[in-house]
ZARO-839521 format. One record per residue (C-alpha): residue number from 1; y, x, z. Coordinates in steps of 0.2 Angstrom, whole numbers. Last residue first. Layout:
N
   k    c2    c1    c3
 NUM     Y     X     Z
...
This chain:
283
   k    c2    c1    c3
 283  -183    23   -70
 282  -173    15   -84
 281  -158    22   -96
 280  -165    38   -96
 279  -154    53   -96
 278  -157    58   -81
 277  -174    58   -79
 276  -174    71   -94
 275  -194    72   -90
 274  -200    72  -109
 273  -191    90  -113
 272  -205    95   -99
 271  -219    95  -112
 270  -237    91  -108
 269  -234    74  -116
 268  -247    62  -106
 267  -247    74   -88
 266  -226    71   -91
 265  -224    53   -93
 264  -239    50   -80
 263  -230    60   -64
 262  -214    49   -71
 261  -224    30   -70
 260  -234    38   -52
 259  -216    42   -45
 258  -207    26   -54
 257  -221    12   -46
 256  -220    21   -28
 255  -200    20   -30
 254  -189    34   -30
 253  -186    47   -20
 252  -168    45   -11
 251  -169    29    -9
 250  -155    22     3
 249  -149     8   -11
 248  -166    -1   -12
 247  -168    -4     7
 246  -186   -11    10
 245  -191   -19    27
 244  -204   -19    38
 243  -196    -3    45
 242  -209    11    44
 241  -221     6    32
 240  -209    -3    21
 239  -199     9    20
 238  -213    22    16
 237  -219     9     1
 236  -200     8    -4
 235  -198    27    -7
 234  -213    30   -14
 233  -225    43    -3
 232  -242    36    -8
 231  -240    31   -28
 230  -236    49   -29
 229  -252    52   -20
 228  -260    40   -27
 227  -257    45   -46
 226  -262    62   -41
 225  -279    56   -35
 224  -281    45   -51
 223  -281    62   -59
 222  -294    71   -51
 221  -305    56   -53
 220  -317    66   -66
 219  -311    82   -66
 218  -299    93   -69
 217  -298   112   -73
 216  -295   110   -91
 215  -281   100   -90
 214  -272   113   -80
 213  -256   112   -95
 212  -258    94   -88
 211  -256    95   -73
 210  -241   106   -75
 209  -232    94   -86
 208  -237    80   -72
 207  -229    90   -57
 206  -214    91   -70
 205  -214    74   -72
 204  -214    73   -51
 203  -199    85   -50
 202  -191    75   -64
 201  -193    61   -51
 200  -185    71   -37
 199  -169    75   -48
 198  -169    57   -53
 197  -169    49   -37
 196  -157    62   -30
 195  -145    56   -42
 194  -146    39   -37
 193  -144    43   -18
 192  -129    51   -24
 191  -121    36   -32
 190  -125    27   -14
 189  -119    40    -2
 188  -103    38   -13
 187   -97    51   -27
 186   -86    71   -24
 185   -96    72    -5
 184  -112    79   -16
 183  -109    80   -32
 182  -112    99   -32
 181  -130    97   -26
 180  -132    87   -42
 179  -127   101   -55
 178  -133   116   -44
 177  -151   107   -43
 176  -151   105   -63
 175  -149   120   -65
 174  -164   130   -75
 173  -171   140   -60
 172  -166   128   -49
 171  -175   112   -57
 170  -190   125   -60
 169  -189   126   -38
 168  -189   108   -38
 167  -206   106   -49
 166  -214   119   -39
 165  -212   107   -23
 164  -220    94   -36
 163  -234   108   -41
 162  -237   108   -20
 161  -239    88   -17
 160  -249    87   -33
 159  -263   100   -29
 158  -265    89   -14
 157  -271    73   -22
 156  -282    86   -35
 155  -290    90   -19
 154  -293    74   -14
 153  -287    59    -1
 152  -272    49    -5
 151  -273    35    12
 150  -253    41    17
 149  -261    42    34
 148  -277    48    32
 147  -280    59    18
 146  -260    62    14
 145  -259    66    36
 144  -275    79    33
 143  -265    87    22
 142  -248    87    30
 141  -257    97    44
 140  -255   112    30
 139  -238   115    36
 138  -231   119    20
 137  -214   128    14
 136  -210   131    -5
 135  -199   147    -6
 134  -184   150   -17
 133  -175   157    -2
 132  -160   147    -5
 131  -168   135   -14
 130  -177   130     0
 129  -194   117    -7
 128  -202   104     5
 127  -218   100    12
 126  -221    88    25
 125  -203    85    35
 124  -214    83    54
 123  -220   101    50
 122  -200   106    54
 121  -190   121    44
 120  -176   125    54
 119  -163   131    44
 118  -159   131    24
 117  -164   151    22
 116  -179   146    33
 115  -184   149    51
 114  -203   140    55
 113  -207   125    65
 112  -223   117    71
 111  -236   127    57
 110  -231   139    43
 109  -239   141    26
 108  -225   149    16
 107  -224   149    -4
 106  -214   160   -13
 105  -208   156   -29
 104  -211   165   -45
 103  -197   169   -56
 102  -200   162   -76
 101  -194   172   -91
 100  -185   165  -106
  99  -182   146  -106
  98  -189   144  -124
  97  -208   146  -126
  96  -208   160  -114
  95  -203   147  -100
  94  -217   137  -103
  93  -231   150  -105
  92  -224   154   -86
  91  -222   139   -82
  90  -242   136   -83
  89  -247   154   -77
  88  -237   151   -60
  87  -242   133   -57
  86  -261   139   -58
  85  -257   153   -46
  84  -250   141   -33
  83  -266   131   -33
  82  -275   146   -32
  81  -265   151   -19
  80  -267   136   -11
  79  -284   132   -10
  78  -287   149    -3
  77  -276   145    11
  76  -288   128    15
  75  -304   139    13
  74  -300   152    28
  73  -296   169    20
  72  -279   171    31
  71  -261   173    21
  70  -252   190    20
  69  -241   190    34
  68  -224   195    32
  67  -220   207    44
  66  -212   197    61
  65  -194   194    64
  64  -193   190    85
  63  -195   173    89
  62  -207   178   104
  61  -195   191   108
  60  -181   179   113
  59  -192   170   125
  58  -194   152   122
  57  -183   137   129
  56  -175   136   114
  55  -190   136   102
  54  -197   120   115
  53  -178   110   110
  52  -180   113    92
  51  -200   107    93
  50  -193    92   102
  49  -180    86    92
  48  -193    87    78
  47  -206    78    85
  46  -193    65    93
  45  -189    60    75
  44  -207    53    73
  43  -212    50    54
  42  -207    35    44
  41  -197    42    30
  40  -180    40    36
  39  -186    43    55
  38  -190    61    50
  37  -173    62    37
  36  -163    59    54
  35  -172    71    63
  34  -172    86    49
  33  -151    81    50
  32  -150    82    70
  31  -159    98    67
  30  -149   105    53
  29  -132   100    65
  28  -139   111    80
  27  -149   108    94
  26  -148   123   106
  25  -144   138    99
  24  -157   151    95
  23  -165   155    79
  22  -182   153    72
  21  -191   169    67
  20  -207   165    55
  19  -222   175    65
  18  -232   160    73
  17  -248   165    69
  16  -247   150    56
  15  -233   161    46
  14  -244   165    30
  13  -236   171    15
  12  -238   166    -4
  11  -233   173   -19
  10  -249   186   -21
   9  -257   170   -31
   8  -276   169   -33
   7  -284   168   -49
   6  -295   154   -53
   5  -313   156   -56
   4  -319   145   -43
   3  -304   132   -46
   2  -312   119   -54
   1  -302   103   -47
C-alpha cells in the first residue's frame, strides 16, 4: 500500500507499556470463554489461562489505570494509524451519503493482556472489536503470526485484518450487532452459529467496500494479499489445522472460500448495500 502521504489517525492508543488495567479475581467466566474460543481457532488455551493467572498474582498497583498513551513512533504503529485513518475517511464519505455521520472507533495496541469493556482482552484472540467501548483491540504479534503461521504475508494482508475489525464496529453503528446479539439463548448453538457467519462475513464485505474506496493506494499484489488473508483465517481451514478435522455446524466465521468470495463482493462494487450477507440465499 502507498501510504506516505496518508494522514495519521488520533483514534488510536498505545497500551504496550503495559498501562491497560486488568482486573482482579482469579479466573473468571470471560476467561474460561477467551480459552475456549483460543482452542476453537487453533491457538493455545493454556496461553490465555496463564496470562489471567500471572495478572493475578501481580501487584495491585501494577494494574493500576494508567493515562491513555498516545501511540509510540515506531514503524508498525505508524502503519496503523494510517491504516485506521484511511478506514475513517472512507465511511466517513459513506455515511454522508445516507447513514448520516460516522463515529470513529478507537483502536488499542496492547501486548499479553489488556482490560476491555467486554473483559480481559488476550493476545492469543488476534484482533477483535468491543462494542462496548467501540474500540478495535490488536496485539501487533498477530502480525508476525498472519506472515508465518497463517502464510498471508504483506502490508495490504494486514490492512485487511484491521478494516475487518472496522467492519464490526460499522455493523454496530447501523444495528445489525444488536439484532444478532439478541438471538443469542432465544435459537440453538447451531442457528446462532449461522448468524454469526453472516455478521462476520458482512464484516469481511465491508473490509472489501473500504478497499476499495482506497483503491488508489494499492498496488500491484496488494489485493491478492487480502484475498489470502481471508482465505487464511476460514473457519474450515483453521479446523482443519487444529483438529484434523472440519466441523461445518461449529462455524462461526465462515468458510475460507465464503471469506475471500464476500471480501471480493464488496472491493468489486464499492458499495456496502452489496454485503446484505443476510439476506442472500447462498454464502
Amino acid at each position: 500500500m502507498r501510504l506516505d502521504d496518508q494522514r495519521e489517525s488520533d483514534q488510536v492508543e498505545d497500551r504496550r507499556g503495559g498501562g491497560g488495567m486488568v482486573s482482579k479475581g482469579g479466573i473468571g467466566l470471560g476467561t474460561i470463554v477467551l480459552a475456549l474460543v483460543a482452542w476453537y481457532f487453533g491457538f493455545d488455551p493454556q496461553q490465555v489461562l496463564d496470562a489471567s493467572q500471572a495478572l493475578d498474582r501481580a501487584p495491585v498497583e501494577s494494574r493500576a489505570p494508567a493515562p491513555s498513551a498516545a501511540p509510540a513512533n515506531d514503524e508498525m504503529s505508524r502503519f496503523v494509524r494510517k491504516v485506521l485513518a484511511s478506514t475513517e475517511d472512507a465511511w466517513e464519505g459513506i455515511f454522508r451519503e445516507g447513514k448520516g455521520a460516522y463515529r470513529k472507533p478507537g483502536l488499542v495496541l496492547f501486548s499479553d493482556a489488556t482490560a476491555t469493556a467486554c473483559g480481559t482482552g488476550q493476545s492469543a484472540m488476534g484482533p477483535f472489536y468491543c462494542p462496548g467501548d467501540e474500540k478495535v483491540y490488536i496485539d501487533l504479534s498477530f502480525f508476525r503470526d498472519l506472515r508465518d503461521r497463517f502464510r498471508a504475508p504483506g502490508d495490504f494482508a494486514q490492512a485487511y485484518v484491521i478494516a475487518h475489525e472496522v467492519g464490526h464496529h460499522v455493523q454496530k453503528l447501523i444495528g445489525i450487532s444488536a439484532k444478532v446479539d439478541a438471538l443469542r439463548g432465544r435459537v440453538s448453538e447451531a442457528e446462532f452459529n449461522r448468524a454469526s457467519v453472516r455478521l462476520e462475513l458482512q464484516a469481511d464485505c465491508f473490509a472489501g467496500v473500504w478497499a476499495n474506496r482506497a483503491r488508489e493506494r494499492l498496488e500491484a499484489g496488494d489485493l491478492e494479499e487480502g484475498l489470502a488473508a481471508a482465505a487464511a483465517i476460514g473457519d474450515d481451514r483453521l479446523q482443519r489445522e487444529a483438529r484434523g478435522r472440519v466441523v461445518p455446524e461449529s462455524f462461526t466465521h465462515g468458510t475460507s472460500a465464503q471469506r475471500v468470495r464476500w471480501f471480493r463482493a464488496g472491493f468489486e462494487s464499492g458499495r456496502w448495500a452489496s454485503c446484505d450477507t443476510f439476506a442472500a440465499r447462498t454464502l
